[in-house]
Legacy VTK file of the C-alpha trace (Angstrom):
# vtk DataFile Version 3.0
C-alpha trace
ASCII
DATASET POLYDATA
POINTS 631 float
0.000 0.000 0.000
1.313 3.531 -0.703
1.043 5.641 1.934
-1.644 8.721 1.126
-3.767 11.613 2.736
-5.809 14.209 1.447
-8.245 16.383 2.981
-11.523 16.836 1.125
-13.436 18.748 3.759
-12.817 20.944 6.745
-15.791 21.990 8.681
-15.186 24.381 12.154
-17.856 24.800 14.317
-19.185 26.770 17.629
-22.341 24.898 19.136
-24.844 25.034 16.131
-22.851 27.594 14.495
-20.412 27.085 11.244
-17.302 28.939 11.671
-15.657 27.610 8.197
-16.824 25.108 5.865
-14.754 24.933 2.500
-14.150 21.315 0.452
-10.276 20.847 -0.418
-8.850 19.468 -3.362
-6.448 16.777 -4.950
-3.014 18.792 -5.635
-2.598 22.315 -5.052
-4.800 24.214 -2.406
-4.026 27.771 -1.765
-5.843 29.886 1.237
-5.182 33.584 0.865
-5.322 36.608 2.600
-4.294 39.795 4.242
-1.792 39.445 7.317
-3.850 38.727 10.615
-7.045 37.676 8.706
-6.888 34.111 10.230
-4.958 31.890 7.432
-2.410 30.483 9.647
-5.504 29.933 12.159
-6.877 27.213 9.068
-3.219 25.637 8.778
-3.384 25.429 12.759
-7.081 23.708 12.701
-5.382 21.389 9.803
-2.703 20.206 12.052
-4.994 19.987 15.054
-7.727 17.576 13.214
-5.207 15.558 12.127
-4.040 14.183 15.378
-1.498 17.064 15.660
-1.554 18.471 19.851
-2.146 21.955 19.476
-2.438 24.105 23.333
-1.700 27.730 22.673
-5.059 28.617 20.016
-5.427 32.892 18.103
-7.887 34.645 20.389
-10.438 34.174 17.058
-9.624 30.301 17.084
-10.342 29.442 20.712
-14.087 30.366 19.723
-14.355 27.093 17.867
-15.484 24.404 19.872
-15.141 21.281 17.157
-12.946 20.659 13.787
-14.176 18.159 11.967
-12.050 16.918 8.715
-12.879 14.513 6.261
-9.923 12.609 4.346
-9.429 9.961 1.486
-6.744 7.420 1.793
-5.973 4.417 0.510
-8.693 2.170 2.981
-11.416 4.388 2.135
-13.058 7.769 3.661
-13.059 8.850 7.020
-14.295 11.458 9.214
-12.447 13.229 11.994
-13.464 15.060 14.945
-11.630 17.034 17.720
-12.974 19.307 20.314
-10.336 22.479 20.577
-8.721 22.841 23.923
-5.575 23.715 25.541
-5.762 20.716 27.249
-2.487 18.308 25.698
-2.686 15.173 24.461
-6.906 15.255 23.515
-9.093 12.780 21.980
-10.544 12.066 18.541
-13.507 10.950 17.436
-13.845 8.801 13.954
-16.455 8.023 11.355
-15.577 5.330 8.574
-17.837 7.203 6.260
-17.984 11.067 4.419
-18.443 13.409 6.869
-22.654 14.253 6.033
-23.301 10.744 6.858
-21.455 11.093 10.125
-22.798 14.546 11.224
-26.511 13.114 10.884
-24.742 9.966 12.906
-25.867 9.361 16.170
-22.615 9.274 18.920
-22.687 5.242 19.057
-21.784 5.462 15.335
-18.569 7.400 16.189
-15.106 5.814 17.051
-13.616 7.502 20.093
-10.186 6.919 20.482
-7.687 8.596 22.947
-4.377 10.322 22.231
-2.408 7.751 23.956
-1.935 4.368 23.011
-4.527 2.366 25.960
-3.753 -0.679 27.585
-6.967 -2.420 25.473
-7.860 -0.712 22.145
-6.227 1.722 19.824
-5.438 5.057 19.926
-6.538 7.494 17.442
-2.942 7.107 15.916
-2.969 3.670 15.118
-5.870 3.652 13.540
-4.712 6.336 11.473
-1.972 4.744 10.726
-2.998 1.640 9.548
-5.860 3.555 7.171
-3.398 6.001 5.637
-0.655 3.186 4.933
2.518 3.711 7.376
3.877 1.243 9.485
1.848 0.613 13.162
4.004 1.396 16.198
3.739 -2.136 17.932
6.184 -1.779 20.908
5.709 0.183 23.908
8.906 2.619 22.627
7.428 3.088 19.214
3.985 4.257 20.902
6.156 7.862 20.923
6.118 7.857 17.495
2.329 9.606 17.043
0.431 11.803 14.400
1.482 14.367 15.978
5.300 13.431 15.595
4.485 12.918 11.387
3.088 16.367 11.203
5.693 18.399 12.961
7.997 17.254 9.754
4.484 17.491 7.378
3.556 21.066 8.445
5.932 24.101 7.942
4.780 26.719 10.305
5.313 29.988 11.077
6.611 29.816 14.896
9.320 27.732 14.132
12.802 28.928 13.682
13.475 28.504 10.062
16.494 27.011 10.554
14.579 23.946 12.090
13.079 21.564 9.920
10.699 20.485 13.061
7.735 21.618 13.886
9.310 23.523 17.551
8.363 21.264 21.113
9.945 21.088 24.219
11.009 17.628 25.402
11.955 16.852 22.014
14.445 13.332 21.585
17.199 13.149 18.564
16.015 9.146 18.151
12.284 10.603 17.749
13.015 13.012 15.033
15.513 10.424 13.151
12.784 7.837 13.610
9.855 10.025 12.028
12.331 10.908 9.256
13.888 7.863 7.991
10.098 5.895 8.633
8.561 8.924 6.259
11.754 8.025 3.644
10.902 4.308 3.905
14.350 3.834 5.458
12.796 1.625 7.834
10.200 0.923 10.735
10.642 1.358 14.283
13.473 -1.429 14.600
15.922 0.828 15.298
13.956 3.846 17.093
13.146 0.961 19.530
16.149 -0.475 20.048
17.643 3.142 20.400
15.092 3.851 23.464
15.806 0.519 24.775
19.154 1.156 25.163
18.545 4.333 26.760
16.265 2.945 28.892
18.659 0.192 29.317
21.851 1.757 29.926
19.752 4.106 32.853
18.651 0.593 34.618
22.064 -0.369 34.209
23.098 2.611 36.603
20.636 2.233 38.907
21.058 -1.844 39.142
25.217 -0.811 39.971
24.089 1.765 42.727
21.572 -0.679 44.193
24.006 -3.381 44.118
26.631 -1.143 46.123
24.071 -0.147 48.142
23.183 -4.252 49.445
27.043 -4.573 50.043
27.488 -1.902 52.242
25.042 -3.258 54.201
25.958 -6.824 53.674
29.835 -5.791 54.828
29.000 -5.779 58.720
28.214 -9.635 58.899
31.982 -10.128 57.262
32.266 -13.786 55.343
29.062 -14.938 57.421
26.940 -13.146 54.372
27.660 -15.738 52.218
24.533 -18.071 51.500
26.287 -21.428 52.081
27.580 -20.604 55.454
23.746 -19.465 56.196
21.784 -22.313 54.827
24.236 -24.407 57.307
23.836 -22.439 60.192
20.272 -22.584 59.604
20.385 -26.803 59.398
22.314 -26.818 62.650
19.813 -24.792 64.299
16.840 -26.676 62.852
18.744 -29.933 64.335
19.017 -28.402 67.519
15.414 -26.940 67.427
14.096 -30.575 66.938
16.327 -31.877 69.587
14.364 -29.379 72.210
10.871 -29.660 71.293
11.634 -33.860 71.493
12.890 -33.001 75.413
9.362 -30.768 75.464
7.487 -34.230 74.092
9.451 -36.329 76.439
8.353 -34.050 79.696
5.127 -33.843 78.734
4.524 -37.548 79.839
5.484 -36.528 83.454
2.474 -35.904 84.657
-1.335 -34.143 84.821
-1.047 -30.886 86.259
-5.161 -29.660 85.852
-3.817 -26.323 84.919
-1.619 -27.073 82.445
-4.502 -29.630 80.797
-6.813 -26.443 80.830
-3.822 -24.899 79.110
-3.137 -27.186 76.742
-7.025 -28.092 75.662
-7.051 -23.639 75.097
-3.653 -24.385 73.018
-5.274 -27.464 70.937
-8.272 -25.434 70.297
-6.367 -22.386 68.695
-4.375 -24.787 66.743
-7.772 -26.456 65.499
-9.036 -23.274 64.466
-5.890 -22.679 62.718
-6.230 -25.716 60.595
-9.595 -25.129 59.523
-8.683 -21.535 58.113
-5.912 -23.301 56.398
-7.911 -26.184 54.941
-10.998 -23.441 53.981
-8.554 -21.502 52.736
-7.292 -24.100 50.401
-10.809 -25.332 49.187
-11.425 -21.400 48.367
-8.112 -21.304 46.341
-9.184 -24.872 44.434
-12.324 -23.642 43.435
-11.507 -20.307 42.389
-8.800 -22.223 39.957
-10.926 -24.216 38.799
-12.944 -21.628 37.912
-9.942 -20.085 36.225
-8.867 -23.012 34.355
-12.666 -23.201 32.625
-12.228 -19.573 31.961
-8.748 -19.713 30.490
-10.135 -22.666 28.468
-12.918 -21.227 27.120
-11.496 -17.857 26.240
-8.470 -19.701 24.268
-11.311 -20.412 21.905
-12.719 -17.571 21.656
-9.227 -15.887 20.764
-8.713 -19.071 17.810
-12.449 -18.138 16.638
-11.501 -14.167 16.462
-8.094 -15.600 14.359
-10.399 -17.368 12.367
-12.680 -14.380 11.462
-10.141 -11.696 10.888
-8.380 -14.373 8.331
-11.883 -15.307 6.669
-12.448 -11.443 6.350
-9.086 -11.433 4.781
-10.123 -14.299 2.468
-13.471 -12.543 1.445
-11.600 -8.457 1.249
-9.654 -10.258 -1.554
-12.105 -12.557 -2.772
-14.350 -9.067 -3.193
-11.644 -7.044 -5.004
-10.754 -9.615 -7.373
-14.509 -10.470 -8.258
-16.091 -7.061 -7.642
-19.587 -5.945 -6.648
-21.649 -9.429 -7.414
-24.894 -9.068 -9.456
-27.826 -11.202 -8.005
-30.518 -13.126 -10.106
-31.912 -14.535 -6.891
-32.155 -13.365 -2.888
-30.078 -15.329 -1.177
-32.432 -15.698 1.805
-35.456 -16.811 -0.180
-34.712 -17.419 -3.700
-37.111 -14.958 -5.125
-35.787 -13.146 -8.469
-34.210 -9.981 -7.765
-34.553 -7.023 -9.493
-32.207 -5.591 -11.863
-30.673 -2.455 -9.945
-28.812 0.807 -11.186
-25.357 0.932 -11.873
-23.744 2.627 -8.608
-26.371 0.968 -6.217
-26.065 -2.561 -4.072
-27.412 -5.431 -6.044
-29.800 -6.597 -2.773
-30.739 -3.309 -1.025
-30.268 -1.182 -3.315
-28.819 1.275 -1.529
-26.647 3.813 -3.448
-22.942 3.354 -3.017
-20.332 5.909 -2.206
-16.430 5.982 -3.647
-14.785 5.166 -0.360
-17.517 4.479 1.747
-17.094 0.561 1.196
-13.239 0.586 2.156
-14.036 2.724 5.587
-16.457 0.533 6.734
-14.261 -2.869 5.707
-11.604 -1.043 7.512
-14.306 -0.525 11.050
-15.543 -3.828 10.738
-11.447 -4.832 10.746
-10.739 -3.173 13.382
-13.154 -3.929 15.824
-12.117 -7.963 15.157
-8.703 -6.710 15.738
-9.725 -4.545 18.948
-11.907 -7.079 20.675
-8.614 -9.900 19.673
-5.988 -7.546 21.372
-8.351 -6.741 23.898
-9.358 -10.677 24.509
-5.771 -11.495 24.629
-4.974 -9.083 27.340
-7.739 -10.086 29.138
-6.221 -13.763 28.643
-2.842 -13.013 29.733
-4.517 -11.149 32.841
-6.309 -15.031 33.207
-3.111 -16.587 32.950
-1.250 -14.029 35.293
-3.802 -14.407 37.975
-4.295 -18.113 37.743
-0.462 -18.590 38.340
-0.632 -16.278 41.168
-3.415 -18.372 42.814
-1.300 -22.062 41.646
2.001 -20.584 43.521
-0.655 -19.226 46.358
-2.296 -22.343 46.617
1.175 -23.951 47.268
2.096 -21.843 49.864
-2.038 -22.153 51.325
-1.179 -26.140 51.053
2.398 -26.219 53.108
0.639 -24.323 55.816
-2.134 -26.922 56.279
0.128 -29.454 56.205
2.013 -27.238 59.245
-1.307 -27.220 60.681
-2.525 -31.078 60.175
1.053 -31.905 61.826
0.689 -29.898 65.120
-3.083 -30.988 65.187
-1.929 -35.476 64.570
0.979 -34.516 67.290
-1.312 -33.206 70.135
-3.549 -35.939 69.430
-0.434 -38.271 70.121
0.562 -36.680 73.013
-0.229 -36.840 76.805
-0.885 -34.296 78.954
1.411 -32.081 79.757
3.645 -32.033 82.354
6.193 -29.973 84.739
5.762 -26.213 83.770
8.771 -25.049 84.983
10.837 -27.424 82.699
8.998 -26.647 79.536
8.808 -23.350 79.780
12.737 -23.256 79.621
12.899 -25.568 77.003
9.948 -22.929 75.341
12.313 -20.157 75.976
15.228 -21.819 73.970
12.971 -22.533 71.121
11.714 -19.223 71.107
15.496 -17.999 70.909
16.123 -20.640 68.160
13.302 -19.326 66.429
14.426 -15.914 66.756
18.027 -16.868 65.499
16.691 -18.545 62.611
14.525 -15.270 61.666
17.746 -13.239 62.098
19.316 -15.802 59.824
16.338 -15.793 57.435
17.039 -12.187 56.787
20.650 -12.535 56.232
19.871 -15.293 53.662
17.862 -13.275 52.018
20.230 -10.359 51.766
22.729 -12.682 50.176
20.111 -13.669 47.842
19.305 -9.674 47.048
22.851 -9.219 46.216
23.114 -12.157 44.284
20.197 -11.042 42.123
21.251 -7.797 41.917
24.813 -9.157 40.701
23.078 -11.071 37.769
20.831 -8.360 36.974
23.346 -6.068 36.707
25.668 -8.580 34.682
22.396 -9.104 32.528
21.826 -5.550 31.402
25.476 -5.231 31.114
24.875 -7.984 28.730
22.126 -6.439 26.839
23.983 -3.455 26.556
26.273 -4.778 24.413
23.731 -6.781 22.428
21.632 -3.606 21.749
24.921 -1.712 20.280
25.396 -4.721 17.999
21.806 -5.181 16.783
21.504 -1.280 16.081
25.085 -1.000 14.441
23.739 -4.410 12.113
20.491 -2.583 11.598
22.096 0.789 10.364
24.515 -1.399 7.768
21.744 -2.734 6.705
19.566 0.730 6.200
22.724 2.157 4.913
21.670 0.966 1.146
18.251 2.470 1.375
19.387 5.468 3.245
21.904 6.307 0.825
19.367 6.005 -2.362
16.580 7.930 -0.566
18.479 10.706 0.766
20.520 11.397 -2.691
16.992 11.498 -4.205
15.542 14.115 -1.318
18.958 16.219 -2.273
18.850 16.074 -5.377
15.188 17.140 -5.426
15.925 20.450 -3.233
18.615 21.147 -4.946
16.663 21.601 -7.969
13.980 23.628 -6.279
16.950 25.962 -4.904
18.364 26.231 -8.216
14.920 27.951 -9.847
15.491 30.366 -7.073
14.830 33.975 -8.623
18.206 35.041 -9.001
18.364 38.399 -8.322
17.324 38.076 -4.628
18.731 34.261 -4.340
21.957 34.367 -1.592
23.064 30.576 -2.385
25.243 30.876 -4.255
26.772 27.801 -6.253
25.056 25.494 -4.650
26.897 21.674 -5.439
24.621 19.645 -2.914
22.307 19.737 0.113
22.863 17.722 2.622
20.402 17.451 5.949
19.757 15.437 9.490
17.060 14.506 11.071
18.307 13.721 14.140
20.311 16.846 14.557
17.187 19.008 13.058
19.330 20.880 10.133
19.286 21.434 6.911
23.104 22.697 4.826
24.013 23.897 1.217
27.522 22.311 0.420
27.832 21.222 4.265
27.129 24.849 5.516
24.257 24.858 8.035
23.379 28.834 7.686
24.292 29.390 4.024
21.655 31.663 3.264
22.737 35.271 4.157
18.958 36.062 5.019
16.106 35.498 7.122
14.041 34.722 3.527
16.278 33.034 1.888
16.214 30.233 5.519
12.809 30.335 4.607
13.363 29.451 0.755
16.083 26.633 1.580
13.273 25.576 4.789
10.500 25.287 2.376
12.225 23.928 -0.559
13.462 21.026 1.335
9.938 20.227 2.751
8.707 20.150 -1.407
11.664 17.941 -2.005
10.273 15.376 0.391
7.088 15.397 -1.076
8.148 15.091 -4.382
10.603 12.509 -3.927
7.538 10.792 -2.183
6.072 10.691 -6.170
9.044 9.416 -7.271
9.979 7.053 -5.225
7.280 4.775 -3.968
8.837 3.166 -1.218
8.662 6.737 0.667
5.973 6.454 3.598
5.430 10.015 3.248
1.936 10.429 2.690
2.386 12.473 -0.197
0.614 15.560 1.575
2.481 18.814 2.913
1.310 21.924 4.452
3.169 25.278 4.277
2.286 28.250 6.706
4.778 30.415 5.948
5.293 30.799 2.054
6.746 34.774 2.139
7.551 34.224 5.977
10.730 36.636 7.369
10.130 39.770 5.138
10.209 38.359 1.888
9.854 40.611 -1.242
6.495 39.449 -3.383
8.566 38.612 -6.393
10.666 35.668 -4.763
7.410 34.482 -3.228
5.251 34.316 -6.018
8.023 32.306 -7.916
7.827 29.856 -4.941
4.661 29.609 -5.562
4.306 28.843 -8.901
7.682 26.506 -8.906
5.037 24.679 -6.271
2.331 24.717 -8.973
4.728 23.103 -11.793
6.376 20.493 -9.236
2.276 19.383 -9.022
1.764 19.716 -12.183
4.159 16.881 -13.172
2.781 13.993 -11.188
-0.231 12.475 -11.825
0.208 10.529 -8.742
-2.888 11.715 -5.785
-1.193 14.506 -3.620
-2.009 17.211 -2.343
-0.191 20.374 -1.292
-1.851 23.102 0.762
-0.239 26.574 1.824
-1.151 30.177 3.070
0.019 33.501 1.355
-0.613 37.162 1.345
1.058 37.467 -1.674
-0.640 35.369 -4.352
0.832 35.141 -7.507
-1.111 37.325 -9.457
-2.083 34.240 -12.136
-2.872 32.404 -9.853
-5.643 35.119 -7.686
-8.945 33.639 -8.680
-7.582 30.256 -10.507
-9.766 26.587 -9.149
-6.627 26.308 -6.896
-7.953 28.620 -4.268
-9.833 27.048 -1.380
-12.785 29.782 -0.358
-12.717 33.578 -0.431
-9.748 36.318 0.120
-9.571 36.710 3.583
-9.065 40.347 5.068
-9.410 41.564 8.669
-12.722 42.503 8.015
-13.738 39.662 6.296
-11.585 36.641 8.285
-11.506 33.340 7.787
-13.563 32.147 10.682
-17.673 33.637 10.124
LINES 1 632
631 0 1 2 3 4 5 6 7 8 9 10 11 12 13 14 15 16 17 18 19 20 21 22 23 24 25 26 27 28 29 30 31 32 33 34 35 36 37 38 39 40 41 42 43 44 45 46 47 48 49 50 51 52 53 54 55 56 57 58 59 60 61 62 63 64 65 66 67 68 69 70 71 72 73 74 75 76 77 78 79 80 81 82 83 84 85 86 87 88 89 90 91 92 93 94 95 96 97 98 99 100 101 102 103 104 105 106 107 108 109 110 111 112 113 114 115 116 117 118 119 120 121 122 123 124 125 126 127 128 129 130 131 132 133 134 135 136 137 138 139 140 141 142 143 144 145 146 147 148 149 150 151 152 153 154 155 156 157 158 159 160 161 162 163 164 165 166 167 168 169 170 171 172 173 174 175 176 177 178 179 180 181 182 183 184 185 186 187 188 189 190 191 192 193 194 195 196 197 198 199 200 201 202 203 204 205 206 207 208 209 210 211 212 213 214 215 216 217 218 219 220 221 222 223 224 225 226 227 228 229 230 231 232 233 234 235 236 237 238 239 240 241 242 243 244 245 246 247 248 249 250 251 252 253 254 255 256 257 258 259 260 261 262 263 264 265 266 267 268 269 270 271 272 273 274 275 276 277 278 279 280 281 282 283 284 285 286 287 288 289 290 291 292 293 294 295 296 297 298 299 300 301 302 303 304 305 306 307 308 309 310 311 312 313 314 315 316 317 318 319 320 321 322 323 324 325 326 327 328 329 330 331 332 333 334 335 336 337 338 339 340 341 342 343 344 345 346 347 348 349 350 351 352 353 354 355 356 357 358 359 360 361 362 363 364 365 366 367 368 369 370 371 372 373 374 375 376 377 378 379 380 381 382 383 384 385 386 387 388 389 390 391 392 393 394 395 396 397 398 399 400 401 402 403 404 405 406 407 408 409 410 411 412 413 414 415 416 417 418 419 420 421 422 423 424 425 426 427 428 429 430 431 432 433 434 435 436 437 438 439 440 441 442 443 444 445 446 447 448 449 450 451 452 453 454 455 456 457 458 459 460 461 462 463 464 465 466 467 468 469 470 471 472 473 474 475 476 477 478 479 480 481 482 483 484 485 486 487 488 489 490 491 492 493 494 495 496 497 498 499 500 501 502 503 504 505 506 507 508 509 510 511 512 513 514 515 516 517 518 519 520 521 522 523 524 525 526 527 528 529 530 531 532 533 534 535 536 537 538 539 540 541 542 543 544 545 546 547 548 549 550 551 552 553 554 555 556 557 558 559 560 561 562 563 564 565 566 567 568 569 570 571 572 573 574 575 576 577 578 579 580 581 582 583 584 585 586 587 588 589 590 591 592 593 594 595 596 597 598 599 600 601 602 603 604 605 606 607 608 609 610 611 612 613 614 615 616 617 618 619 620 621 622 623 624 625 626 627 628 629 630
């Protein structure tokens, strides 16, 4: 699939009020107006319905209360809405349909997805993603590459320093803008964004295993040699031996004789310890029920999950099936065999209900997603199952060992006799008691030498993966290198061109032998100089021109992931004289001109080529202060 976007409809509203409402076109779409008439407020509405997160609004935007956009791409038609805020990170709601069908919807036939990738579900991103045709973030690190991330390279605004080639953010990362530009390039996924964050994340758990590590042997350091575990696991034996040895004397003196005291004593003991043991056995026929329960549930989801498999693979079957035969023509109903009437061309062979170009791919894209969305949420629900029913197994264990503690004390008192002298097994009580406080002490220790022996391998592990992650990304970027190299050369190339039809009487390139750029470093250079233009327009020129060249290496190239769309805010941006801008504008014009490949190009001016004032290419009136953009 090649990646694609267009925008066919923006609509802007205020409760029941419409505050813009202009269709957009395939190729070039030009909104024009005087300065501070509200164009760059459209190119900021643009960004925002997209998925873009938009918090500081014009005073005329923040009227709006909902931007609605309707876009083509390759799985069909879809609606978008966003309620304007300066909250971050908001919502978006989506119809799989033209956007009159979903403003007469009612709110159950609405998508709404949030910003952030849930733990069950999509966010508004991925399902974005997957409709216009660019790779779906499927790791937890990849979930920071967004919409919003794609536009900041997709839409050239006006608040950005021009000597950025990213939309301006704070808390921006050099692997997130590399990651956004090589994935738009078709360099690659998110292989190596992901293992670049992992090692990040990697190398900081590294530092924090080391410190915790030195931390457990400082503390280990005043029991000397006696820290290590096989001197405490025999310390402990001895002491069990001796601990048996004691409460055998206790047995042996409790044959002495019948004190009624100490049988009043020992009848309150046995009763406490009978009461103990039914908790424990109660509390193992709870924990044998409740996994049985478990065990029918984890059965009968698992078949559920193979039957969602199945019907996401038989929709497969039939999506291909359909585009290879086409829309079917019926002689007879399928439900009753009655003949069925002939039906006009456009219109469903059974209902006859009138079809719509696009309308069929949006909903086989819903009616995808929600098998996919109820599988990923079904699975997580499963591994939830399976996490819980392992945590009741190893409980059920531990319930087990104590009955079995309980059923012994409970079979010896029945063995014994009554007790016998006090005084003699209370001091044999009191040496347990110190055994058993030994042993606790020793328990500790033990498990101190086991924390620093975890904490060793853990810290030996992500050593370990350290080095892994350096190899797998330096393999990975060998293997990119190819691909990096060809798509690159063609993005220079392309700008190079675009500077070179500079007017020449205001251009400050000079000879200009190649331009050369970085994602990661956010920069764009003519013949490896980073501020070659002498000007404040002429940043803007080399800026803007490098933008186009992405696009239309995106028609030339179709392994780009660009979805051949751009949007320019700032055309005569920094001063610009009208002549240099209007021949921007119509070298934008002629770059469209030569593809017949969908695209779609949309930018603000003030100073409109005078050929092309009044040409189809204009979306809605001239904008003055007045007269602005917003009703």
């Amino acid at each position: 699939m090649i990646a694609s976007l267009q925008i066919e409809r923006m609509l802007v509203t205020r409760g029941p009020h419409v505050l813009y409402d202009e269709p957009f076109h395939r190729g070039v779409n030009i909104i024009h107006g005087s300065n501070g008439s509200g164009k760059s407020s459209i190119a900021d509405f643009i960004f925002f319905g997209l998925g873009g997160d938009l918090r500081e609004w014009k005073e005329s935007a923040s009227r709006a209360e909902n931007v609605y956009l309707q876009v083509a791409t390759p799985s069909g038609t879809l609606t978008l809405r966003r309620e304007v805020s300066t909250d971050p990170a908001r919502p978006m709601s989506i119809f799989f349909g033209p956007m009159s069908d979903g403003l007469a919807a009612a709110a159950e036939g609405w998508q709404h997805l949030p910003y952030r990738r849930p733990d069950h579900g999509y966010s508004f991103s991925q399902v974005l993603f997957k409709a216009i045709g660019l790779p779906e973030s499927i790791s937890d690190g990849s979930s920071n590459i967004t919409m919003h991330q794609i536009l900041r390279l997709l839409y050239v605004d006006q608040l950005t320093p021009v000597q950025r080639m990213f939309r301006v953010e704070n808390f921006d990362t050099w692997q997130t803008r590399q990651a956004v530009g090589d994935l738009l390039l078709g360099i690659g996924g998110y292989d190596l964004f992901d293992k670049q964050i992992d090692l990040r994340e990697t190398e900081q758990r590294y530092k924090e295993a080391v410190a915790s590590y030195r931390s457990l042997v400082a503390i280990a350091s005043g029991y000397g040699e006696n820290i290590l575990i096989e001197h405490i696991t025999a310390a402990i034996a001895q002491m069990d031996d001796e601990r048996i040895a004691l409460l055998n004397s206790i047995e042996t003196l409790t044959a002495a004789g019948d004190d009624p005291d100490d049988q009043d004593r020992l009848k309150s003991v046995r009763s406490q310890n009978s009461k103990d043991y039914n908790v424990a056995r109660r509390n193992v026929s709870r924990l044998e029920s409740e996994i049985e329960t478990l065990e029918y549930e984890v059965a009968d989801a698992e078949e559920f999950i193979k039957h969602l498999k199945q019907s996401i693979s038989d929709f497969d079957d039939a999506a291909l099936t359909f585009a290879a035969l086409g829309h079917l023509a019926f002689e007879f109903c399928p439900s009753c065999f009655a003949p069925v009437e002939p039906k006009e061309i456009g219109h469903c062979e059974l209902c006859n209900a009138k079809r719509t170009d696009g309308e069929e791919d949006s909903r086989t894209l819903a009616v995808r997603l929600d098998l996919e969305m109820q599988l990923k949420e079904s699975e997580a629900l499963q591994a939830d199952r399976e996490a819980d029913l392992s945590t009741k197994q190893a409980a059920l264990r531990v319930a087990r060992q104590a009955m079995r503690r309980a059923t012994s004390t409970v079979e010896f008192e029945r063995m014994g006799a009554v007790t016998g002298r006090e005084s003699a097994i209370a001091e044999l009580s009191r040496k347990v008691g110190f055994i058993d406080s030994q042993l606790e002490g020793l328990q500790k220790r033990l498990e101190l030498s086991r924390r620093i022996d975890a904490a060793s391998i853990a810290k030996e592990d992500l050593n370990n993966r350290i080095t892994r992650l350096k190899g797998e990304i330096e393999a990975i970027q060998r293997a990119q290198n190819k691909r990096k190299l060809s798509a690159y050369t063609l993005v220079s190339k392309q700008a190079k061109g675009l500077l070179d039809q500079d007017l020449q009487e205001h251009s400050d390139f000079g000879d200009i032998e190649h331009v050369s750029f970085s994602f990661a470093d956010d920069w764009v250079a003519i013949n490896g100089e980073k501020n070659r233009a002498g000007s404040a327009s002429g940043m803007v020129i080399l800026k803007n021109s490098f933008a186009l060249a992405m696009l239309t290496s995106s028609l030339i190239d179709k392994q780009f992931k660009l979805p051949r769309w751009m949007l320019f805010d700032n055309i005569e941006d920094k001063g610009m004289v009208e002549e240099r801008s209007w021949n921007f504008q119509r070298l934008i014009v002629r770059q469209s001109a030569q593809f017949e490949q969908p695209h779609q190009i949309i930018f603000t001016t003030s100073k409109i080529a005078p050929e092309l004032d009044g040409s189809d290419l204009v979306v809605g009136r001239r904008y003055t202060r007045a007269a602005r953009s917003l009703n």
